[in-house]
ROTORNU-744249 format. One record per atom (N, C-alpha, C): atom name; residue in three letters; residue number from 1; x, z, y. Coordinates in pm, whole numbers, plus 50000, padded with zeros to 5 digits. Each point is the difference from the previous one (the first is absolute). Layout:
BEGIN
  atom  res    n     px     pz     py
    CA  ala  NUM      X      Z      Y
...
// end
This chain:
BEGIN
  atom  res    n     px     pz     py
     N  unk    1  69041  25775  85450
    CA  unk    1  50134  49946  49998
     C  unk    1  50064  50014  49862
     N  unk    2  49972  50118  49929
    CA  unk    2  50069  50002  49863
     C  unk    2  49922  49882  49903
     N  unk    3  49896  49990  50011
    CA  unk    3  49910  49907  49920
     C  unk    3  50138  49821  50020
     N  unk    4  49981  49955  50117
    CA  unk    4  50120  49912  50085
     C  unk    4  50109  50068  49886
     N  unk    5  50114  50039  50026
    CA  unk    5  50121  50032  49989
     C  unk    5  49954  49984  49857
     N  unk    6  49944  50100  49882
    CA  unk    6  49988  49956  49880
     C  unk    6  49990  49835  49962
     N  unk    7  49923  49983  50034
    CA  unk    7  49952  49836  49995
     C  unk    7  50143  49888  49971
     N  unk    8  50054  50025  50145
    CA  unk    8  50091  49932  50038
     C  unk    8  50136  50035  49918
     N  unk    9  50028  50117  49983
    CA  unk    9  50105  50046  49898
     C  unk    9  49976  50031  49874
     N  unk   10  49906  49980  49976
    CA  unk   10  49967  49926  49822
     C  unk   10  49995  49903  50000
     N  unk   11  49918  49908  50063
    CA  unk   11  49963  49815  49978
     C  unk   11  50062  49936  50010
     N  unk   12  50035  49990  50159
    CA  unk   12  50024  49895  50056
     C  unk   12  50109  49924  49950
     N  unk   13  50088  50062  49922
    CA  unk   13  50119  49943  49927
     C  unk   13  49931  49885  49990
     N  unk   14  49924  49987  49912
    CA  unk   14  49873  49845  49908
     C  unk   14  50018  49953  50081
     N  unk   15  49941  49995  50122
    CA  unk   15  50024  49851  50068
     C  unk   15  50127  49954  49980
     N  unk   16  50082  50089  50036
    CA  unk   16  50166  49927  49973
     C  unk   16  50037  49941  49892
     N  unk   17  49930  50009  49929
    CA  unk   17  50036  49925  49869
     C  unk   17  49878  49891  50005
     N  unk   18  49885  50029  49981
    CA  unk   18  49951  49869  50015
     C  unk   18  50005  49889  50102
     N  unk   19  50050  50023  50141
    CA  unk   19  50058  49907  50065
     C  unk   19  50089  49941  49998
     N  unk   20  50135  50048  49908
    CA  unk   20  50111  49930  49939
     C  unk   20  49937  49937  49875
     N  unk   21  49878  50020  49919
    CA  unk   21  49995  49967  49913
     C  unk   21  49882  49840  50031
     N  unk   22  49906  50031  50157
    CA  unk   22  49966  49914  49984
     C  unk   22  50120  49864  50044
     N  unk   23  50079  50046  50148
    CA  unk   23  50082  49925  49986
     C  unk   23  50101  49934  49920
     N  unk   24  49997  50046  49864
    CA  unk   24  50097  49923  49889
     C  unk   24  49884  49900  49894
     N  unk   25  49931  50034  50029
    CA  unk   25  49907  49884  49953
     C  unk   25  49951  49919  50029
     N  unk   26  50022  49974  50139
    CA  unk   26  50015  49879  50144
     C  unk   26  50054  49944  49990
     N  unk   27  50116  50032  49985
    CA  unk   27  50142  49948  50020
     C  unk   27  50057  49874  49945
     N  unk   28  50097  49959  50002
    CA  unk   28  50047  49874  49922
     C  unk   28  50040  50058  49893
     N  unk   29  50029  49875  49885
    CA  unk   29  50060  50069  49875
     C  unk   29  50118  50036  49954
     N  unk   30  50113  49950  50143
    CA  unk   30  50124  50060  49969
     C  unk   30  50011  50102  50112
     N  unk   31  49896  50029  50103
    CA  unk   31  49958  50125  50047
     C  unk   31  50030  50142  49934
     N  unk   32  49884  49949  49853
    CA  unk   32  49930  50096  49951
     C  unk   32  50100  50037  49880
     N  unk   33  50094  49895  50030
    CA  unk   33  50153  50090  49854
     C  unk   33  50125  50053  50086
     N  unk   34  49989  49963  50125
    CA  unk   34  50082  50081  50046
     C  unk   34  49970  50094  50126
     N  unk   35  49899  50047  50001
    CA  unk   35  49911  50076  50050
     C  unk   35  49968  50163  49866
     N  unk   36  49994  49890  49878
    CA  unk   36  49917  50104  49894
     C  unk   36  50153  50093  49991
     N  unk   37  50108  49935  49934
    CA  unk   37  50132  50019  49972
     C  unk   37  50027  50101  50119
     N  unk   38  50002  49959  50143
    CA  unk   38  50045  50118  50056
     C  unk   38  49905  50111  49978
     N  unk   39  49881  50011  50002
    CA  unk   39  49943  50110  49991
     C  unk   39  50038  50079  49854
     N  unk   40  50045  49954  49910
    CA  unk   40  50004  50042  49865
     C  unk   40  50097  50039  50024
     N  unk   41  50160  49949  50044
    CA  unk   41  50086  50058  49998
     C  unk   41  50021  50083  50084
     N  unk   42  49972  49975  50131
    CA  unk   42  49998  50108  50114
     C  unk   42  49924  50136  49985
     N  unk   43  49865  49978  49905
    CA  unk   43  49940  50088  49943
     C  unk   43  50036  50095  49935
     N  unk   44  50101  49949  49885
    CA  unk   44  50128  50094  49925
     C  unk   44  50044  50089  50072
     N  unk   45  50115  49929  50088
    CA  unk   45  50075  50068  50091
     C  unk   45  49955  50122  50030
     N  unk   46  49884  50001  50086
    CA  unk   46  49948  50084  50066
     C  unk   46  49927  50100  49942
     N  unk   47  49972  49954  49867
    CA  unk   47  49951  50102  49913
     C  unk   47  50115  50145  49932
     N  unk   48  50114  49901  49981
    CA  unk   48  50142  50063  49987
     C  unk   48  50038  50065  50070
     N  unk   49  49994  49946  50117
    CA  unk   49  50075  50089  50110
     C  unk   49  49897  50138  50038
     N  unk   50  49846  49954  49972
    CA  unk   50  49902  50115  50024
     C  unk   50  50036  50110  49891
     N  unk   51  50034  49953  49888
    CA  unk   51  50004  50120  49876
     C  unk   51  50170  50048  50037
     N  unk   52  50106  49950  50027
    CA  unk   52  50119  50036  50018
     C  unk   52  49967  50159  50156
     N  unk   53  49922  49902  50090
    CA  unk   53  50004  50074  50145
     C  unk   53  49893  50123  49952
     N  unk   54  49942  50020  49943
    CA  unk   54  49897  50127  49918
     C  unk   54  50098  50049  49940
     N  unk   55  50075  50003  49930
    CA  unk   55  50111  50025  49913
     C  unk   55  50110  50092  50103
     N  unk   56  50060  49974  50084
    CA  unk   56  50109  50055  50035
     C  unk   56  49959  50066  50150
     N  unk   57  49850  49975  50006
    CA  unk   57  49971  50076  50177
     C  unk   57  49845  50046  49912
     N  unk   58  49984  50114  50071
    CA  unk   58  49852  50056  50003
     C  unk   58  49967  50036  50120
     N  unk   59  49882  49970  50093
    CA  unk   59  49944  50061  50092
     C  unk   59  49863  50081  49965
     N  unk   60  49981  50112  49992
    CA  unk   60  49882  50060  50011
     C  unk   60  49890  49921  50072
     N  unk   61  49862  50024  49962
    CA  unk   61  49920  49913  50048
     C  unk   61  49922  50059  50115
     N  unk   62  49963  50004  50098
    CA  unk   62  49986  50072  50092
     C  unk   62  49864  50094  50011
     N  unk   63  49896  49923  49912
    CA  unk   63  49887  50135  49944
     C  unk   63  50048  50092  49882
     N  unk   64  50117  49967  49944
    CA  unk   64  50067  50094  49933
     C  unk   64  50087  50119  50096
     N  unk   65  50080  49939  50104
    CA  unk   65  50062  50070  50075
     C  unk   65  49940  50106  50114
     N  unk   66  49899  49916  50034
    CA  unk   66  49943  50086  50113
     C  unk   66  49909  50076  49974
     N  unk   67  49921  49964  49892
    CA  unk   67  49901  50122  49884
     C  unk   67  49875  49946  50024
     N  unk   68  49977  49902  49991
    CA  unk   68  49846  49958  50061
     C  unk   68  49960  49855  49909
     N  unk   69  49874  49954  49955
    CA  unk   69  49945  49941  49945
     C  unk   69  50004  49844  50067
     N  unk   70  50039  49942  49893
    CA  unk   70  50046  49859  50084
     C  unk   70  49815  49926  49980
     N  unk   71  50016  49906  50103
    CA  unk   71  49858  49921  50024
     C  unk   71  50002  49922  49875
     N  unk   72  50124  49912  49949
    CA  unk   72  49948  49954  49867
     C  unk   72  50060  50060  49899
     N  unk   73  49933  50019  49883
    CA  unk   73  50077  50128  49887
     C  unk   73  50097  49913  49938
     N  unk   74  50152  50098  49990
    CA  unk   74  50086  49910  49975
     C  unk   74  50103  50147  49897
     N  unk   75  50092  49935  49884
    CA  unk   75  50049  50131  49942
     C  unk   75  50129  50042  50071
     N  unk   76  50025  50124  50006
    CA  unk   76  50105  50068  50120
     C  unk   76  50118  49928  49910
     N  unk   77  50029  49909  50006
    CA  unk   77  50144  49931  49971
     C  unk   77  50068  49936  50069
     N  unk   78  50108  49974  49991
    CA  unk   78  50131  49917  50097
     C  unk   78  49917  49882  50062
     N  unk   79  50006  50047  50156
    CA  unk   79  49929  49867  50067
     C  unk   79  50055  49899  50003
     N  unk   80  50145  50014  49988
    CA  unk   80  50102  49849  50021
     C  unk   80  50021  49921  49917
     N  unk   81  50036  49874  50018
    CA  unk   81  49902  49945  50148
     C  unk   81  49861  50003  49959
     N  unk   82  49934  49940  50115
    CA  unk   82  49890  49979  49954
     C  unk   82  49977  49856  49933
     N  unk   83  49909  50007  49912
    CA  unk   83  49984  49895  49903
     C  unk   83  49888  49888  50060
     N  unk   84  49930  49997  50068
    CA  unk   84  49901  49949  50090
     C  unk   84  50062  49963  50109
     N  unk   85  50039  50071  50112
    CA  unk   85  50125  49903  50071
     C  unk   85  50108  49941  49924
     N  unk   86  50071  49987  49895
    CA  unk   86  50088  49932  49928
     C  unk   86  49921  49874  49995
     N  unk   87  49886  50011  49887
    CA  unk   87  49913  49870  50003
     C  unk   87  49958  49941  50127
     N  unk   88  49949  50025  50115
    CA  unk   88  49913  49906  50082
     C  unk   88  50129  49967  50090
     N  unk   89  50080  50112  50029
    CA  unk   89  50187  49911  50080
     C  unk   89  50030  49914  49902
     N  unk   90  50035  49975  49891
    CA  unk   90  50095  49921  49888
     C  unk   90  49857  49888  50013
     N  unk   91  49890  49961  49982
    CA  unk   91  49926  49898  50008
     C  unk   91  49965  49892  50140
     N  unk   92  50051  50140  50123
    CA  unk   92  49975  49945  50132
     C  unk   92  50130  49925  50026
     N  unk   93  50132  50047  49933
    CA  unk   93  50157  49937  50010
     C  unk   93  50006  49882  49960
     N  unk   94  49947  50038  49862
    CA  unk   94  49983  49873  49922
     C  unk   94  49955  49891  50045
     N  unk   95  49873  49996  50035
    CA  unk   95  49942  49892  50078
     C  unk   95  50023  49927  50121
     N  unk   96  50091  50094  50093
    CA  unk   96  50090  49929  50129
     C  unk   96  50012  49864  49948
     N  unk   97  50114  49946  49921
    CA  unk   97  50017  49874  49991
     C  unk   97  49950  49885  49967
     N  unk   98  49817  50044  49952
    CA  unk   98  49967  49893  50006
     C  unk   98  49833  50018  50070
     N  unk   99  49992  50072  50078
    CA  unk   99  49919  50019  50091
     C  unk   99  50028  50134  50089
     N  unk  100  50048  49935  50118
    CA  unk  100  50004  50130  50113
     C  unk  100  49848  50077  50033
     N  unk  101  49901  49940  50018
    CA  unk  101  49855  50018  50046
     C  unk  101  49961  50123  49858
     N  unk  102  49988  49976  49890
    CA  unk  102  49987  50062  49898
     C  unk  102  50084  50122  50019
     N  unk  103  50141  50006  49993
    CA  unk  103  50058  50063  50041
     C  unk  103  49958  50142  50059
     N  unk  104  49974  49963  50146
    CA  unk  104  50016  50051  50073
     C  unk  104  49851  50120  49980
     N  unk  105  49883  49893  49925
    CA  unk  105  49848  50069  49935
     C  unk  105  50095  50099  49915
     N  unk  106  50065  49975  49925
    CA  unk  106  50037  50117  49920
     C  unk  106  50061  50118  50077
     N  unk  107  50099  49932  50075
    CA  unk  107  50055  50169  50025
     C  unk  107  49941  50061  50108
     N  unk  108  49892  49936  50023
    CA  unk  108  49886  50116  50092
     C  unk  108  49925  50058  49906
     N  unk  109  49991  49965  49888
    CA  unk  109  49933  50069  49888
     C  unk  109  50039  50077  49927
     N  unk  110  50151  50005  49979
    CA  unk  110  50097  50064  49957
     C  unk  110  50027  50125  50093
     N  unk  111  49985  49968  50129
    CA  unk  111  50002  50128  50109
     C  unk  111  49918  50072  49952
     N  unk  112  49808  49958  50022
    CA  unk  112  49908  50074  49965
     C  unk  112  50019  50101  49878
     N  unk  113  50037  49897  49877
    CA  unk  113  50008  50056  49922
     C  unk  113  50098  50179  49997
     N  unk  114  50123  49973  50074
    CA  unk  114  50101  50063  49990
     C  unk  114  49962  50112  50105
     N  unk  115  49925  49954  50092
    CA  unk  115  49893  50095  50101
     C  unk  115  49943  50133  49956
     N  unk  116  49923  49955  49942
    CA  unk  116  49897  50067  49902
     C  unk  116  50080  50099  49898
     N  unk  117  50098  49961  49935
    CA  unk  117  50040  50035  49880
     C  unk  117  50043  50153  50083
     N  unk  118  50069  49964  50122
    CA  unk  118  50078  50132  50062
     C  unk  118  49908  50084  50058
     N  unk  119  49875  49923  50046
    CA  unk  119  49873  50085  50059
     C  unk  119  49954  50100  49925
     N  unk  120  49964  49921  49809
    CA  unk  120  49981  50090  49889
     C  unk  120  50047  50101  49958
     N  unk  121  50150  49996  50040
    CA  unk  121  50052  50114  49977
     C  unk  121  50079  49993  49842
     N  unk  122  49981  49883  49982
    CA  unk  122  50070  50002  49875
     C  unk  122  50155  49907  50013
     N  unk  123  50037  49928  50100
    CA  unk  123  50115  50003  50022
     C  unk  123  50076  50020  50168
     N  unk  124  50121  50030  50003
    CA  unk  124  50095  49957  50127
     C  unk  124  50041  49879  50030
     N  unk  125  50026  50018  50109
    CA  unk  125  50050  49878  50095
     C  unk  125  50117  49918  49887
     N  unk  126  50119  50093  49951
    CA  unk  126  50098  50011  49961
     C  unk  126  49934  49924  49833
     N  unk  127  49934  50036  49924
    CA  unk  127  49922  49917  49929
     C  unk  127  49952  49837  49976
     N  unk  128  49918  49968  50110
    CA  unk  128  49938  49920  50096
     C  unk  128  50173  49952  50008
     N  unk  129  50074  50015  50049
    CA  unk  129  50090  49930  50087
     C  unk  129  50152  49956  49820
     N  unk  130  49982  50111  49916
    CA  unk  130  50056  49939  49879
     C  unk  130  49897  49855  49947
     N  unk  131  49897  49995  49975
    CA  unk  131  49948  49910  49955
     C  unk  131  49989  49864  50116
     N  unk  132  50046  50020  50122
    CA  unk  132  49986  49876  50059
     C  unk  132  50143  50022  49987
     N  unk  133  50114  50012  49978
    CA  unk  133  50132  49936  49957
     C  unk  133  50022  49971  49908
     N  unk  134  49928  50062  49855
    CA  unk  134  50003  49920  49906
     C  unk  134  49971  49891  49991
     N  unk  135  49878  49956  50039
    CA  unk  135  49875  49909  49999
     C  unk  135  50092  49870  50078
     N  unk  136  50078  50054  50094
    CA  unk  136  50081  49891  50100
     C  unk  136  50112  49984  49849
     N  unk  137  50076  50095  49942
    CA  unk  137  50077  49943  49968
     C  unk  137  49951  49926  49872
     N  unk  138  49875  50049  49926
    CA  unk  138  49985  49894  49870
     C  unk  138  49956  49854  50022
     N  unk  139  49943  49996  50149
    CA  unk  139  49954  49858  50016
     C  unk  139  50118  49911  50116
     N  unk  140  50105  50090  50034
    CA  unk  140  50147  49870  50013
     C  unk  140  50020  49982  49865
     N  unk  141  50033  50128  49937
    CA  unk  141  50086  49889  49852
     C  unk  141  49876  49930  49954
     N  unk  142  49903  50085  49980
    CA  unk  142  49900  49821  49903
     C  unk  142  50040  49929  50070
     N  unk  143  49969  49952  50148
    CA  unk  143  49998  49927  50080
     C  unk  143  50129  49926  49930
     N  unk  144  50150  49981  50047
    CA  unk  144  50117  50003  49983
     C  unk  144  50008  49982  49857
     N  unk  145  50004  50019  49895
    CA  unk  145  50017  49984  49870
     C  unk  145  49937  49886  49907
     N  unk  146  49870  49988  50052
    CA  unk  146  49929  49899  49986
     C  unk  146  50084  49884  50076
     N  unk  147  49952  50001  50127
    CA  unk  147  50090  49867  50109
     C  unk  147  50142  49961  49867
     N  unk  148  50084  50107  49983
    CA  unk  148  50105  49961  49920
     C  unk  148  50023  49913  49862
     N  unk  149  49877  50095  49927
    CA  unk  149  50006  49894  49891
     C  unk  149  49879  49872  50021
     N  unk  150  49888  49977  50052
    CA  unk  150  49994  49905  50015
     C  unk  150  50099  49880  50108
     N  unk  151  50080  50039  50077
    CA  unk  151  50116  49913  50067
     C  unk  151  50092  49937  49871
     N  unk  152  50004  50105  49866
    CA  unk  152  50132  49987  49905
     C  unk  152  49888  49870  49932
     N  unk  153  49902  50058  49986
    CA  unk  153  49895  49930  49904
     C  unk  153  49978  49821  50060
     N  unk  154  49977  49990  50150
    CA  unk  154  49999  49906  50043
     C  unk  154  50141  49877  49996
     N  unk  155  50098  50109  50026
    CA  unk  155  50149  49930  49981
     C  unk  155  50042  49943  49861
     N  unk  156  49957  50021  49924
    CA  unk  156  49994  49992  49845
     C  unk  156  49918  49847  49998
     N  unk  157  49906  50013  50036
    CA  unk  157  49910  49881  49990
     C  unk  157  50002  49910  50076
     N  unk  158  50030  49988  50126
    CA  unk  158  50023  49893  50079
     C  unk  158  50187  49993  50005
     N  unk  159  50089  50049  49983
    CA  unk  159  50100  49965  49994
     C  unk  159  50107  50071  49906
// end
């Protein structure tokens, strides 16, 4: 089972990215600019809000806390959030709006992922659960910010 849990809470992130990545190269070509755009900007966000939320909260990591050797080796530092659920929630959000089915592949992968990570012992629930609110909130505003200026961008040009 630790062999499993390592696996899955090191890797599996990759798929999450290469399935958004194969799906943006499918895609149509004004898909793939306002698809890329949210991920870039939503990407920010969430990167911000990950270094701000490390910044003003620390949770001990729980093979630090409880005294015991985590399944994947990780350095006893501020678990929050976690940076692996941030990524595979903020890519599974992201993708809602232009594929639910995809979607929905991600945030079962994003579970696994976030599964594992707490199995390892290298983060909490409370962790796990910062990085899927970030991840929600960097991919409304990409989401949202984008929609905005291409709406300004479109209004400009057709009227």
């Amino acid at each position: 089972m630790h062999t499993v849990i390592r696996l899955v809470g090191e890797y599996f992130f990759v798929i999450s990215v290469v399935l958004v990545a194969l799906y943006w190269l499918r895609c149509s070509r004004s898909t793939k600019v306002t698809l890329g755009a949210t991920l870039v900007v939503g990407g920010i966000v969430g990167l911000i809000l990950m270094f701000i939320g490390g910044k003003v909260f620390y949770d001990t990591r729980p093979f630090v806390r409880d005294h015991i050797t985590p399944i994947i080796p990780h350095a006893a530092d501020n678990g929050f959030p976690s940076d692996h659920a941030l990524l595979t929630f903020f890519l599974a959000f992201a993708l809602w709006a232009w594929s639910k089915r995809l979607a929905i592949v991600l945030f079962i992968n994003a579970l696994l992922v976030s599964w594992a990570r707490v199995a390892a012992h290298i983060h909490s629930p409370l962790d796990i659960t910062g990085g899927l609110v970030f991840g929600l909130v960097g991919a409304v505003v990409g989401y949202y910010a984008v929609r905005a200026v291409m709406a300004r961008r479109n209004a400009r040009a057709y009227g």
